[in-house]
C-alpha positions in Angstrom: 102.7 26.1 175.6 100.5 29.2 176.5 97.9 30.1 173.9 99.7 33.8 173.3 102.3 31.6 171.6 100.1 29.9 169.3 98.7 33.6 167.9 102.2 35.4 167.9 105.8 34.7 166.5 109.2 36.1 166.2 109.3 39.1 163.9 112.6 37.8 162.4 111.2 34.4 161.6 108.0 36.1 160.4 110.3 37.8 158.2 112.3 34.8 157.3 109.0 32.4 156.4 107.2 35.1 154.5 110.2 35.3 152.3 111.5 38.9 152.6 114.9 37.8 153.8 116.9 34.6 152.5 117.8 33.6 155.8 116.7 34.1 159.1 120.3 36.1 160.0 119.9 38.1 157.6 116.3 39.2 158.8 117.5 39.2 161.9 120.5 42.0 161.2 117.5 43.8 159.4 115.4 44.4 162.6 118.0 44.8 164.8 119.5 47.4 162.0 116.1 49.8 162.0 114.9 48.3 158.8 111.9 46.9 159.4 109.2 48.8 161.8 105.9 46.9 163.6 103.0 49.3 164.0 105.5 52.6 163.6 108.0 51.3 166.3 111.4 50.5 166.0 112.0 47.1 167.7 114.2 44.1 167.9 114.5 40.8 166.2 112.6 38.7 169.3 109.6 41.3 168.9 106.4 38.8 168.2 104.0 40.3 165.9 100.4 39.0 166.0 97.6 39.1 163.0 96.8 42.8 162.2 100.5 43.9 163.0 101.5 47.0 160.4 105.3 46.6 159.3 107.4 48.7 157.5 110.1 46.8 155.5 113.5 48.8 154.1 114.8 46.3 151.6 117.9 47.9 149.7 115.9 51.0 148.0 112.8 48.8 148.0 110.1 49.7 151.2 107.4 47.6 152.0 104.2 48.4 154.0 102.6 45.6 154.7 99.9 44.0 157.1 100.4 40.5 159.2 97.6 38.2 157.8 99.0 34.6 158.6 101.8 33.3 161.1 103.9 30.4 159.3 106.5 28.2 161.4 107.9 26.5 158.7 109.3 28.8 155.6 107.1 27.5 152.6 106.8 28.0 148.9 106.6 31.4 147.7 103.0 31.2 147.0 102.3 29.8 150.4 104.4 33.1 151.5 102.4 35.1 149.7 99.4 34.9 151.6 101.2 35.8 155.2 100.5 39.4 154.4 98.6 41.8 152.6 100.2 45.1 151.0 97.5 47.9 150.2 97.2 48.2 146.2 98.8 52.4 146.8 101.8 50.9 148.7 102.2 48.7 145.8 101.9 51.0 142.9 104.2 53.7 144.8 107.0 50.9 145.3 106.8 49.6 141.8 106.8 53.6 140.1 109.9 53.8 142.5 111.3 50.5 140.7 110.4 51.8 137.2 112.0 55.1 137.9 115.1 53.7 138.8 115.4 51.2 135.6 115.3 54.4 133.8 117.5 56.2 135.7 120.2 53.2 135.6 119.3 53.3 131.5 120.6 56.5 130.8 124.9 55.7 132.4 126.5 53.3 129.9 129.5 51.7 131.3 132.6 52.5 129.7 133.5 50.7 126.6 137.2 49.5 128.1 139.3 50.1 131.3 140.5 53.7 131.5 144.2 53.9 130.7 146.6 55.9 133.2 145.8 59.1 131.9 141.9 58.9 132.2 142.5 57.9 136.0 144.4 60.6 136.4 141.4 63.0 135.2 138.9 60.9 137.1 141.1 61.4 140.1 141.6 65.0 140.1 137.4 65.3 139.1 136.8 63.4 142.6 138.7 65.5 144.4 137.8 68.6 143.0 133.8 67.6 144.3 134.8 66.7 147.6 136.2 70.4 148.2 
């Protein structure tokens, strides 16, 4: 083995051990998807990021900006995982508002107390279509 490989390792298996994705696919389908960014550059899933390396991780409506501080072969606990990286305390707080916003956003739509009957899909129906013109 050269000693690059020692100091570097697959993004998605970076990914995978630091616990961002359940499995390595689906990290994987992340990179390969534009999801997650190393130093402000697109790239693909056998990209080896070192120590120091910046990424940008899109997780549903979650975004993570974090900073490569340990490589991991082996996916551990999640406090073992924790210490991979290092996300800035303003990252943080942003992503977590974002979070809180969106609890209070989902808050405010109750579902429907019963399954609307024929006539009630008929309104919904004609609703739909009249926002799509």
């Amino acid at each position: 083995m050269t000693e690059e490989r020692h100091h570097a390792q697959r993004i998605d298996k970076w990914l995978w051990a630091a616990r961002f994705f359940k499995t390595r696919g689906l990290a994987a389908d992340a990179v390969g998807g534009g999801r997650v960014h190393v130093n402000g550059q697109r790239v693909k899933p056998a990209k080896t990021v070192v120590v120091g390396d910046e990424l940008l991780i899109m997780r549903g409506q979650e975004e993570f900006v974090v900073v490569v501080k340990a490589l991991n072969e082996k996916r551990g606990s999640a406090s073992v995982a924790q210490t991979l990286f290092e996300e800035s305390p303003e990252h943080k707080a942003k992503r977590e508002a974002e979070r809180d916003w969106r609890q209070l956003q989902s808050r405010g739509a109750q579902p429907p107390p019963s399954r609307p009957d024929k006539k009630a899909r008929r309104e919904l129906t004609k609703l739909r279509r009249s926002a799509d013109e």
